[in-house]
N, C-alpha and C positions, 0 to 999 in steps of 0.2 A: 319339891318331892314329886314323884311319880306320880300317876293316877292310883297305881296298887298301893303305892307305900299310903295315901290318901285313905284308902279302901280300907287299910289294914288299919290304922290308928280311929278310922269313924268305928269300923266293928269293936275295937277292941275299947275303946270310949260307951259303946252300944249296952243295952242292958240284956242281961242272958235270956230275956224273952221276947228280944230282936229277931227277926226273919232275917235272910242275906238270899239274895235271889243272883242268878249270874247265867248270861245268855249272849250269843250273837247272830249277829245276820249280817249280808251283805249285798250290795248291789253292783250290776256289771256297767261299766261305759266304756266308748271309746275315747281315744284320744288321738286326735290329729298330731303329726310329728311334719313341721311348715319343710323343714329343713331339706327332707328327702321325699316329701309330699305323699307319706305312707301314714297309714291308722294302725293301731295297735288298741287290745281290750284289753282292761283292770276291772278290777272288780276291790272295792274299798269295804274294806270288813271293818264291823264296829264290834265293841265288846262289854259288856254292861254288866258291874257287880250295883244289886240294888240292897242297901241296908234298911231294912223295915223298922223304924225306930219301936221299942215293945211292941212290935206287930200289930200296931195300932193308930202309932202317930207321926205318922209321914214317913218320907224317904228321904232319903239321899242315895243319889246317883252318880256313877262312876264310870267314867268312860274310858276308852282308847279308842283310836282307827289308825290301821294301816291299808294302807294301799300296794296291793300285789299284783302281777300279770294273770291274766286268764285266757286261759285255754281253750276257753268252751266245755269243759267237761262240769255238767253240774253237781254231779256225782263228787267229783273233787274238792268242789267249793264249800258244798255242803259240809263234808267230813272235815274240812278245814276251818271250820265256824264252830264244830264238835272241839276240836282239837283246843280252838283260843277258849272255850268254855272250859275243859280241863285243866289249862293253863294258868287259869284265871283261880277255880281252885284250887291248883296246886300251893299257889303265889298263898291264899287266904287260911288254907287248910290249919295250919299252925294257930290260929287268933280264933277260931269259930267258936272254942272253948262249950258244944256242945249246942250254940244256935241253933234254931230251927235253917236248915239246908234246903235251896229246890236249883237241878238245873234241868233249864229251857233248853230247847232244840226246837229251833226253828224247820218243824218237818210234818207233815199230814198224814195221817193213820188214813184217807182215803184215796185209794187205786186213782183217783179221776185227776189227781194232784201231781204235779212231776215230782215235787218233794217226798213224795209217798217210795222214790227208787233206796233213798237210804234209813227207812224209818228202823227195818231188823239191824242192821249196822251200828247205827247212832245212839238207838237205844241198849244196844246189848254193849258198847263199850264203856257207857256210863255207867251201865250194871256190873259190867265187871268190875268197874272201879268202886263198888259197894257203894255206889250212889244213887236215888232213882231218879229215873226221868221224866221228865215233863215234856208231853209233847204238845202240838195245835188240839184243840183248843184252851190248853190248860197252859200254855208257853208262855206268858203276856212277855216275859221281861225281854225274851228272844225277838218275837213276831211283833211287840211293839219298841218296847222301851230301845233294844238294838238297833230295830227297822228306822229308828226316827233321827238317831245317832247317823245311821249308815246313810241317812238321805239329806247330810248334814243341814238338820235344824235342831242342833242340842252342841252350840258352840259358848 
């Protein structure tokens, strides 16, 4: 099975006083290519559905990572981390059967933060999707549970 189809059967096994938490991040590296002695950057996006057992006793965690080219545009990356988080509910939307719902975005409501360039974005397309947002400091599942995924140490 998939990590979602994984996702969908822990939620829907879950009791309707489950929390389902769903967020991403990702990190940028390069990579040496021997063959034509040229670097090229990726950047490895992780994506994390967490099932809060009765929002009270334990989790279960759900992952994917892909690894995609990056351009330098952080702006990009970010909204592409928005993007697998909608995805992600799209995939669970059907099973939620009225669970407690939060998604994370991995982004800073402080000017001082580069993440702060897509925070009206990020958050206004999750609101348009009648969902609210969680941002830094309230993100965890995005800022950590993702971040620790994307830094692969959750294999």
């Amino acid at each position: 099975m998939t990590w979602l189809e994984n996702a969908r059967e822990a939620i829907k096994a879950s009791s309707k006083e489950s929390s389902i938490y769903i967020g991403a991040d990702s990190v940028r590296f390069k990579k040496d290519f021997y063959d034509n002695g040229k670097s090229k950057w990726f950047a490895k996006y992780a994506t994390v559905i967490v099932v809060h057992m009765d929002s009270r006793h334990g989790c279960k965690v759900f992952h994917d990572e892909q690894i995609l080219p990056d351009f330098g545009q952080l702006r990009t990356r970010l909204l592409t981390e928005v993007q697998m988080s909608i995805d992600a509910f799209t995939a669970i939307e059907d099973v939620l059967g009225g669970r407690h719902l939060e998604i994370h975005l991995d982004v800073n409501p402080d000017p001082k933060h580069a993440s702060n360039i897509v925070v009206k974005e990020a958050s206004g397309w999750v609101l348009g999707m009648g969902l609210t947002p969680k941002i830094k400091n309230e993100a965890w599942a995005a800022s950590t549970a993702a971040d620790y995924c994307a830094h692969g140490r959750l294999n």
